[in-house]
N, C-alpha and C positions, 0 to 999 in steps of 0.2 A: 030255467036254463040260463049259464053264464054265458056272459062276451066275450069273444077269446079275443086277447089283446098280448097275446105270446111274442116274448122277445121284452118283456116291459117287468123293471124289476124295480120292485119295493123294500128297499131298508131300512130296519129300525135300529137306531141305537140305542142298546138298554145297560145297565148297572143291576146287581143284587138291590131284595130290598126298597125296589122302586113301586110305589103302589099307581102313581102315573104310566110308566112302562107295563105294567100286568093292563092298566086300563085299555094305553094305545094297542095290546098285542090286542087283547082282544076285539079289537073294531076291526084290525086290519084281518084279521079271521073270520072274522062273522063278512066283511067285507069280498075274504074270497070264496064264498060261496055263491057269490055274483058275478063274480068279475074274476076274472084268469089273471094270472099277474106271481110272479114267483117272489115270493117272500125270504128275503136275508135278515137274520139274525145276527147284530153285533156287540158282543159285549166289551162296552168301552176299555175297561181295563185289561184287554188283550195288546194292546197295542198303546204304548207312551203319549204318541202325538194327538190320539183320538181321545185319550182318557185327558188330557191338558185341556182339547178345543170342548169335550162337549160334556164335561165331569160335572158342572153345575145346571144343565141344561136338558139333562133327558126327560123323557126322550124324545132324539131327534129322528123324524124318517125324512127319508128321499126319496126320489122319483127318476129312477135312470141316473142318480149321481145329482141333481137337482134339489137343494134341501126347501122340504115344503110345510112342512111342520115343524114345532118345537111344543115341550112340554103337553099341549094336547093336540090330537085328529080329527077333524073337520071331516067327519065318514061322509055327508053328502057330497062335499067339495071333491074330496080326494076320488069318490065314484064318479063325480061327472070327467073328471080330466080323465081316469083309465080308461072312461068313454070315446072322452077323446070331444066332452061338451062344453061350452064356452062356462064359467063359473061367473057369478053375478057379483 
């Protein structure tokens, strides 16, 4: 059974081609199968200003607008905070 932790959203920014971003997607999927949490899809190169900040860097997620990762996901980490669990 997941935690509902509704109202709490997850973004990933990702690029084609990225074998890191196929990695993060999938954590963050296997991840909501625990844990409630709506999952945003962004592909950098939709948007100018997003493709300039994070073209060398995906992917990037966020937490409510909050960037909490880069390059890799921390799936315990990132579980305990949609928890809502202090992280060590």
């Amino acid at each position: 059974m997941s935690a509902s932790v509704t109202g709490v959203t997850v973004r990933i920014y990702t690029k084609p081609r990225c074998a890191l971003c196929v990695e993060a997607r999938r954590v963050l999927e296997e991840l909501r199968t625990r844990v409630d949490f709506v999952l945003e899809v962004v592909d950098i190169r939709d948007d100018r200003d997003t493709w300039e900040r994070y073209r060398h860097a995906v992917p990037v997620v966020t937490l409510d607008g909050e960037e909490i990762a880069r390059l890799r996901v921390d799936e315990k980490g990132l579980e305990d905070r949609l928890r809502g669990t202090s992280v060590a």
